[in-house]
C-alpha positions as CSV (number, residue, x, y, z in Angstrom):
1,X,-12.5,-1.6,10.5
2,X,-11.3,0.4,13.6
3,X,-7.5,1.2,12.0
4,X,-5.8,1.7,9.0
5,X,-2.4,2.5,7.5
6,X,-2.1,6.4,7.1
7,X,0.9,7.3,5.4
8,X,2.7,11.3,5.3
9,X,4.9,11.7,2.3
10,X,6.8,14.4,4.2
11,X,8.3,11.9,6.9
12,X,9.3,9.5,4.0
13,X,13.1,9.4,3.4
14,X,12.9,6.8,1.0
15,X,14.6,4.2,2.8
16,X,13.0,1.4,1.8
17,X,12.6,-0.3,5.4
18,X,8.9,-0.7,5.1
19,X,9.4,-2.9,1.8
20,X,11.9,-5.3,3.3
21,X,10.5,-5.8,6.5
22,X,7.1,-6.5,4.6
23,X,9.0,-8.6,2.0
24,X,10.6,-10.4,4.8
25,X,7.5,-11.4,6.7
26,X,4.7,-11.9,3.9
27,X,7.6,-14.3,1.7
28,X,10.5,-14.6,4.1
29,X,13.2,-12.6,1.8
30,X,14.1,-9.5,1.6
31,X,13.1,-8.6,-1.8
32,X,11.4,-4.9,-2.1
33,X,9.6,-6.2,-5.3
34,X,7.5,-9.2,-3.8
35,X,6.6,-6.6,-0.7
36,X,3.0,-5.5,-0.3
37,X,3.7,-1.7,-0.1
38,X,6.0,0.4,-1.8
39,X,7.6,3.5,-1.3
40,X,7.6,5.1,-4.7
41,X,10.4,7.5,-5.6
42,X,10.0,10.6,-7.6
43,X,12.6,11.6,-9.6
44,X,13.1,13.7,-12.8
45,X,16.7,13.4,-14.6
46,X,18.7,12.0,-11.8
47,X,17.4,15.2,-9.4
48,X,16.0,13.5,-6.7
49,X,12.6,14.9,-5.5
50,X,10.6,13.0,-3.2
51,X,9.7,9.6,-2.0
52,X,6.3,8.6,-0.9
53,X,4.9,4.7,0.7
54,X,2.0,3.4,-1.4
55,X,-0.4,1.1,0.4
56,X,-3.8,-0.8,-0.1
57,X,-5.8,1.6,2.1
58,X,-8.6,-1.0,2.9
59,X,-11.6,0.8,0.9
60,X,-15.1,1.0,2.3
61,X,-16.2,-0.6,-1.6
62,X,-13.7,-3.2,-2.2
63,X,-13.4,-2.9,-6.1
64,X,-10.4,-5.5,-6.0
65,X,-13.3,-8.0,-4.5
66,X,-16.4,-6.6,-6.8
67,X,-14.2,-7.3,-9.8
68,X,-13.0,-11.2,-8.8
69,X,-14.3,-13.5,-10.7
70,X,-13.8,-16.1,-8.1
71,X,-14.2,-14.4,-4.9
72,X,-10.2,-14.8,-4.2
73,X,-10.5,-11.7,-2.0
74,X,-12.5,-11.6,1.3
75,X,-12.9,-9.8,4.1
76,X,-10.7,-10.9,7.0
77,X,-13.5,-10.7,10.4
78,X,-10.7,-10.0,13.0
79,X,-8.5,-7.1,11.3
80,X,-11.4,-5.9,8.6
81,X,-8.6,-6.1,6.0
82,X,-9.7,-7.2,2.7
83,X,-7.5,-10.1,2.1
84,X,-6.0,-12.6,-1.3
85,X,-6.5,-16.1,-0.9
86,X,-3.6,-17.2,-2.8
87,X,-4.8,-20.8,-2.8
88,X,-8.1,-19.7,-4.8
89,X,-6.5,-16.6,-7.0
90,X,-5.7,-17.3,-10.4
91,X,-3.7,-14.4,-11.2
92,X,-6.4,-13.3,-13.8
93,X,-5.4,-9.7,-12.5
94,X,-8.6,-7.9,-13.0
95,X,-8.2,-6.6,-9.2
96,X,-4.8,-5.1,-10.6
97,X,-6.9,-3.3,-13.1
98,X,-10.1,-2.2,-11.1
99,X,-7.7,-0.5,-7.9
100,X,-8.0,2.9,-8.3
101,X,-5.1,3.4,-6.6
102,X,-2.4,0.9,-8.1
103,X,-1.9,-1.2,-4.6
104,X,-2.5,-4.2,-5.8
105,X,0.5,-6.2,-7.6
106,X,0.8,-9.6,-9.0
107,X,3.9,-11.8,-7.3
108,X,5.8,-12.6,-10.5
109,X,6.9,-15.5,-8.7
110,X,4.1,-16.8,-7.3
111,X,1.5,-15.9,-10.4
112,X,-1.0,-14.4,-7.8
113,X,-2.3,-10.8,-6.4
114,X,-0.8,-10.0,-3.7
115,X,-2.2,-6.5,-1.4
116,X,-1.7,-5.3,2.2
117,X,-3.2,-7.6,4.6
118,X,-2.6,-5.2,7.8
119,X,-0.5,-8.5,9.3
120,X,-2.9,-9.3,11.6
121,X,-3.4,-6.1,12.5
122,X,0.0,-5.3,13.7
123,X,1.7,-4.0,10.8
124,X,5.3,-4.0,10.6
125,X,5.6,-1.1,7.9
126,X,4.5,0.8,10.9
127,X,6.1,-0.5,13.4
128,X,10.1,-0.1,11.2
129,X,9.5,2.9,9.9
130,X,12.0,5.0,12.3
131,X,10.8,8.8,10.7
132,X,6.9,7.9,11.4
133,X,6.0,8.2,7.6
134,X,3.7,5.1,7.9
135,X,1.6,5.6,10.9
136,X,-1.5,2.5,11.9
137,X,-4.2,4.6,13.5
138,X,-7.7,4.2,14.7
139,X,-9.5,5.5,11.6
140,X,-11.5,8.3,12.4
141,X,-12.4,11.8,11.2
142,X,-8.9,13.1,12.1
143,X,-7.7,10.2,10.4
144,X,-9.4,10.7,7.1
145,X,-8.8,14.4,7.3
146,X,-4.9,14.0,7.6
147,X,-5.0,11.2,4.5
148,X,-6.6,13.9,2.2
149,X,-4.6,16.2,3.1
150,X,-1.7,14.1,2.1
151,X,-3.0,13.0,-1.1
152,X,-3.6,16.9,-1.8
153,X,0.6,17.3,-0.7
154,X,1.4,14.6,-3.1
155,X,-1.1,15.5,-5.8
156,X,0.6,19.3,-5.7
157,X,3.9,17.8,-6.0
158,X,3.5,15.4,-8.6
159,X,1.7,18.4,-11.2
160,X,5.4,20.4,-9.5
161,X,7.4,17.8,-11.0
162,X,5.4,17.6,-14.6
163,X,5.1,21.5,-15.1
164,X,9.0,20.9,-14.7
165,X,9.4,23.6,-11.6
């Protein structure tokens, strides 16, 4: 795969736009909780801390595809993105279970997984997002560089917010 979603959780302003223009395309509504990324927001007793974009980041060992039992989830040979079939998924959710980063989700609606299928390689989360907190970029050492070092931002913050500081 030559690109991939990279996301900084200090552009995020929590506006949601990456949802409902996902939401929009993938199910044709604007509904944040059938969208395939979300923007998580961090807050502790009404204070208001931070807001970050969570998104299937395409791993190099698919455990969402080693996990299905029925091989719902393949490799699309154009984009690279690992992909649901929703026609052959049974919602059996193991691939919910075996992502080590919670990205993929079960459509309550439509009683199947549903996960970031890079639309086509163009995605729109990118394309919306007017502060530049979801970037598509060829993935490279630079690349994977700046996605650690956002985890690392997010992973300090999140042990800020528990230690109650």
């Amino acid at each position: 795969m030559d690109k991939m979603i990279l996301v900084d959780p200090d552009k995020c302003t929590g506006c949601g736009t990456c949802e409902v223009v996902c939401s929009l395309k993938h199910v044709g509504e604007c509904n944040p909780a059938r969208s395939l990324i979300r923007a998580l927001r961090y807050e502790k007793m009404g204070s208001y801390y931070f807001s970050v974009p969570v998104v299937c980041q395409q791993c190099e060992t698919p455990l969402c595809k080693e996990v299905c039992p029925i091989n719902a989830i393949t490799q699309d040979p154009e984009t690279g993105a690992y992909v649901v079939d929703a026609n052959t998924c049974v919602g059996c959710r193991l691939c919910t279970i075996a992502c080590p980063i919670g990205t993929i989700n079960i459509d309550l609606q439509a009683k199947k997984a549903m996960k970031c299928d890079l639309c086509n390689g163009d995605p729109l989360c990118a394309k919306f997002c007017l502060p530049k907190a979801v970037t598509y970029v060829k993935r490279d050492k630079r690349s994977l560089v700046q996605m650690r070092e956002a985890a690392k931002k997010l992973s300090d913050r999140l042990i800020l917010i528990a230690s109650g500081t």
